[in-house]
C-alpha positions as a Markdown table, in Angstrom:
| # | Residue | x | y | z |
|---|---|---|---|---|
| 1 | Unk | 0.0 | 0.0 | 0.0 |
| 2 | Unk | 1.1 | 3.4 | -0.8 |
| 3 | Unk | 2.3 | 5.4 | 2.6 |
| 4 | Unk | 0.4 | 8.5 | 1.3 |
| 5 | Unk | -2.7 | 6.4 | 1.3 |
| 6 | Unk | -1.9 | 4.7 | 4.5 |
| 7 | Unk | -1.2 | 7.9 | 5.9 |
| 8 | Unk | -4.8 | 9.2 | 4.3 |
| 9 | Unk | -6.5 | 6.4 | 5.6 |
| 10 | Unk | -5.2 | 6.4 | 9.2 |
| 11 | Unk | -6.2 | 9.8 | 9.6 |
| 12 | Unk | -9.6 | 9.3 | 8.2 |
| 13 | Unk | -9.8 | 6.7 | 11.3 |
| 14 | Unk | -8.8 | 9.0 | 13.7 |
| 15 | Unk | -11.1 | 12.2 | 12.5 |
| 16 | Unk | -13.9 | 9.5 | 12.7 |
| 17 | Unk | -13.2 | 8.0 | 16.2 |
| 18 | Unk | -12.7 | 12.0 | 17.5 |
| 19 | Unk | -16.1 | 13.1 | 15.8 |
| 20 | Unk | -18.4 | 9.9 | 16.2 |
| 21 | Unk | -17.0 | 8.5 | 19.5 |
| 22 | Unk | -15.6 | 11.9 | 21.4 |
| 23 | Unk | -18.0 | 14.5 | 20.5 |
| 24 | Unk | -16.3 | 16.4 | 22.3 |
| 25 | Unk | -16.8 | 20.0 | 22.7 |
| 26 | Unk | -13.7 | 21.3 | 24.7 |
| 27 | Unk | -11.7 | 24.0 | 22.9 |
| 28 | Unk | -8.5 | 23.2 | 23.6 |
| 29 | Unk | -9.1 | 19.8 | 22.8 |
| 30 | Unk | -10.3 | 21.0 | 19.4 |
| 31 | Unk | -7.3 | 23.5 | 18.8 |
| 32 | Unk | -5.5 | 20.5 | 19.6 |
| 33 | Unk | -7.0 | 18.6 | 16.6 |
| 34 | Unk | -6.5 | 21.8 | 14.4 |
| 35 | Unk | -2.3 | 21.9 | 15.6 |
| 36 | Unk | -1.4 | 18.7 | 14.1 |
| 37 | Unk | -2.4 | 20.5 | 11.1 |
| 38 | Unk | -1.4 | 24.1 | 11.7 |
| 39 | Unk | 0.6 | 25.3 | 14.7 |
| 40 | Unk | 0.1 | 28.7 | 14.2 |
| 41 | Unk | -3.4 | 27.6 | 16.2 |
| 42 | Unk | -1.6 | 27.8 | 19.3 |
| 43 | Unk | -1.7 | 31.1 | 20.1 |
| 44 | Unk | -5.5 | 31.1 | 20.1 |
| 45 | Unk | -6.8 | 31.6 | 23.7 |
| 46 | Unk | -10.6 | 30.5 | 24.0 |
| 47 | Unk | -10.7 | 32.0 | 28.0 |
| 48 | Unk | -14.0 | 30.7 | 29.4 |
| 49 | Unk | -15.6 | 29.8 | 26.2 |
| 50 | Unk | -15.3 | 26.3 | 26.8 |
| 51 | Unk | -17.2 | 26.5 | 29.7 |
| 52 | Unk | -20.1 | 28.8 | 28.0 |
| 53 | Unk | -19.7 | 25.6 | 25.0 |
| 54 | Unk | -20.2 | 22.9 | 27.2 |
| 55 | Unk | -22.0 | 23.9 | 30.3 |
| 56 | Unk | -24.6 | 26.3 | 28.5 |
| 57 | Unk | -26.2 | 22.6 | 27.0 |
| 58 | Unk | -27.2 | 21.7 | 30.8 |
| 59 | Unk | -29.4 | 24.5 | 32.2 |
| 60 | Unk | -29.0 | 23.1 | 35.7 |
| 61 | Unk | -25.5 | 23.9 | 36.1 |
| 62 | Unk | -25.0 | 27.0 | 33.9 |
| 63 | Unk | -23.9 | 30.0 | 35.7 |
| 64 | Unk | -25.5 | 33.3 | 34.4 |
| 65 | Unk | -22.0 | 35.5 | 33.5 |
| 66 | Unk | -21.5 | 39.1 | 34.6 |
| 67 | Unk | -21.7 | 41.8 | 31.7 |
| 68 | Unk | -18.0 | 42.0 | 32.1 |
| 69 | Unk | -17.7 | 38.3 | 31.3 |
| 70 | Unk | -19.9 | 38.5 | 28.8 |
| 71 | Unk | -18.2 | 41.0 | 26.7 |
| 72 | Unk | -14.5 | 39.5 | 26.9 |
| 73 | Unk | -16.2 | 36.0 | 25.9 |
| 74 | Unk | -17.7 | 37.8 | 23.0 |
| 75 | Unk | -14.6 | 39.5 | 22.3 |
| 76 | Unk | -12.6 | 36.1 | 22.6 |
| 77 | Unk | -15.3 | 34.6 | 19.9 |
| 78 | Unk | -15.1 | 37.6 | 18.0 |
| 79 | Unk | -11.0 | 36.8 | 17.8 |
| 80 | Unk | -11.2 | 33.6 | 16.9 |
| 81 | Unk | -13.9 | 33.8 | 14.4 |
| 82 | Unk | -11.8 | 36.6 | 12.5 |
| 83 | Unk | -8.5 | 33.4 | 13.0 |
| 84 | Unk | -10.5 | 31.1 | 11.4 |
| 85 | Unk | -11.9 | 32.6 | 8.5 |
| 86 | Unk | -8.6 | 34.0 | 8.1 |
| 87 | Unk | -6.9 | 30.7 | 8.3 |
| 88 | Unk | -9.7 | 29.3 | 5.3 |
| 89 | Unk | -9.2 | 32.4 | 3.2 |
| 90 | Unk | -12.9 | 33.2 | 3.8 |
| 91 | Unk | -14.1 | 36.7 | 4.6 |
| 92 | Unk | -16.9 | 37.6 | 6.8 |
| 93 | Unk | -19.5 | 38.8 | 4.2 |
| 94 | Unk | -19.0 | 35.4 | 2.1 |
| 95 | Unk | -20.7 | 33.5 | 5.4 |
| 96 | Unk | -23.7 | 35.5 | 5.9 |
């Protein structure tokens, strides 16, 4: 077997174990996924948006954040949003 395709096809694996076994919503573990493939994804820093990710899906336990916190966390999603569509050449008025 070719290593390219070997290489292709253990990847595909492991991006279908993460997404259909994980589902996992923790930013760091998903800049993590996005550094094996570009490191310059390190320097994001998602502050409490993990928590507003994963906790906001259970009522019981979601804490409602100050106005303070509220604007940094949009600020933070605001930064990474801009990263992203940077990083896939895309700009903001193509996505709406």
């Amino acid at each position: 077997m070719n290593k390219e395709v070997r290489n292709w096809l253990i990847k595909a694996f492991e991006d279908y174990r993460v997404v259909r076994h994980e589902m996992n919503l923790h930013l760091e573990f998903l800049k993590e996924l996005c550094k094996k493939q570009d490191k310059d994804f390190d320097i994001l820093d998602f502050g409490n948006l993990t928590m507003y990710a994963v906790e906001a899906r259970y009522p019981e336990r979601f804490l409602i954040p100050s106005v303070e916190e509220a604007r940094r966390s949009f600020e933070i999603a605001q930064d990474v949003k801009e990263f992203v569509l940077e990083k896939l050449g895309i700009k903001e008025d193509e996505i709406r």
